[in-house]
N, C-alpha and C positions, 0 to 999 in steps of 0.2 A: 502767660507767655504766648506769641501768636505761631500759630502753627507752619513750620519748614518744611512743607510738602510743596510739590505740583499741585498747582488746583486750572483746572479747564472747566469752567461754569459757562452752559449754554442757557440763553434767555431768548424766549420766542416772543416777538412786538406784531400780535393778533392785529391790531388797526393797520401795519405797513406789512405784514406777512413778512416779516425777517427775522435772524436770527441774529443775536448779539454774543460772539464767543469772548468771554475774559481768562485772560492766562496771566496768573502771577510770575513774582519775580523767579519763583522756584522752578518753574514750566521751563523746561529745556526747547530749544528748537528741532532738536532728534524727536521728542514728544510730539509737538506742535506737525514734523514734516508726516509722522505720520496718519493723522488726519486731515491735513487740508494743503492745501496749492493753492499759488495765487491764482487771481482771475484770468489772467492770462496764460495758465498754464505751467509757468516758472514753479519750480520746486523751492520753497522756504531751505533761508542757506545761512546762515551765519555768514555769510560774507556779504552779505545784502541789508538790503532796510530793515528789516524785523529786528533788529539790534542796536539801532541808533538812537541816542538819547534814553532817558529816562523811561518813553512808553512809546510804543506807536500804533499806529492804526489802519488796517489792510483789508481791502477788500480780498475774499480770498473765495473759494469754493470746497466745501467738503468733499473730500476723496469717494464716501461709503453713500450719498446721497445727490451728488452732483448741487447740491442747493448752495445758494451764494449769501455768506455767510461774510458779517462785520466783526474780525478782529481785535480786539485790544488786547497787547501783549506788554505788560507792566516790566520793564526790563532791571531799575535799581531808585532808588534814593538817591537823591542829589546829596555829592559828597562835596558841596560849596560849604565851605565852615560857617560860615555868616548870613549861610538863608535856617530860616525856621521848618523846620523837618515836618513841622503838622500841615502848615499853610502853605509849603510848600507841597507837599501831599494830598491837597484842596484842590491845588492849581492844577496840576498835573493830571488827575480826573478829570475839571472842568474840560481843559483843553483838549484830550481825546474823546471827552464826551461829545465836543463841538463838532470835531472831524467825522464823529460816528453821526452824527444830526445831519451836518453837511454832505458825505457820501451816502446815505439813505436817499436823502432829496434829491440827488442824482443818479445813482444806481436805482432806485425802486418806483423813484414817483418822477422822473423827471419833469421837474420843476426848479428855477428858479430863489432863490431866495430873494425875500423882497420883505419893508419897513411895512409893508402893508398887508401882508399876511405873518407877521412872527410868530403867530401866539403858538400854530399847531408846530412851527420848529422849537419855540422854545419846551412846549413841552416833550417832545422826544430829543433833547439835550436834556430837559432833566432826568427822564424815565434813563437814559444811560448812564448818566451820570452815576444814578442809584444802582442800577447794576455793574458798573466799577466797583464802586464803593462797598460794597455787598461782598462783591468776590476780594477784594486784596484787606477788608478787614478779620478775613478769616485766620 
C-alpha cells in the first residue's frame, strides 16, 4: 500500500548547480508556503497556479537559503474514467519533467533550445523525470 504522507524530496543536479523539489499529492500548500516563494517574490496560495491541473511546475526560491529552486508539485490522478491511470501517470511525469528541462535552460544556463544540441536537454528531462518518479512512487 503506498504511503499517505507529505513527502518534499530535494534533488541537487551537480552538472547545472540546482535543485529539483518534488511534492506529492499529500503535500499541502500551507507545507509547501512554508518553505519556499515564488521567484518573484509572491507567496504560494492556493488560489494561484500551484493547483492547477494534475501537476505543475514552478520556479520558486527557498525561503531558509534564498537558492532558486525547481518545483514539481504532483496535485491528483486524473479522474477521466477512460484514461489508463498507469500511462496516464507516465505522461504526467514526462510532462513536468519537460517543463523542469525547459525552465532549467532558461533560468540556469540561458540557452536556447535547439535540434542540434538535444542530447544534454534530453538528458536532464530524463534525470527529472527519475526524480519524479522516485518521489511520488513512494
Amino acid at each position: 500500500m503506498k504511503n499517505k504522507k507529505a513527502i518534499i524530496d530535494i534533488y541537487y543536479c551537480n552538472v547545472y548547480n540546482f535543485y529539483l523539489v518534488v511534492a506529492n499529492k499529500y503535500t499541502t500548500v500551507d507545507q509547501l508556503k512554508k518553505k519556499y516563494i515564488y521567484n518573484d517574490g509572491a507567496e504560494l496560495d492556493v488560489d494561484n497556479y500551484i493547483l492547477e491541473g494534475l501537476a505543475t511546475t514552478s520556479m520558486c526560491k527557498d525561503k531558509k537559503t534564498n537558492a532558486t529552486v525547481c518545483l514539481v508539485k504532483y496535485n491528483k490522478d486524473s479522474d477521466v474514467k477512460t484514461v489508463d491511470k498507469k500511462t496516464d501517470f507516465i505522461n504526467t511525469i514526462s510532462h513536468e519533467a519537460t517543463h523542469v528541462a525547459i525552465d532549467i535552460y532558461y533560468y540556469f544556463l540561458d540557452q536556447k533550445l535547439s535540434a542540434d544540441s538535444s542530447e544534454p536537454f534530453c538528458y536532464l528531462q530524463g534525470w527529472a523525470a527519475e526524480c519524479i518518479y522516485k518521489t511520488l512512487k513512494k
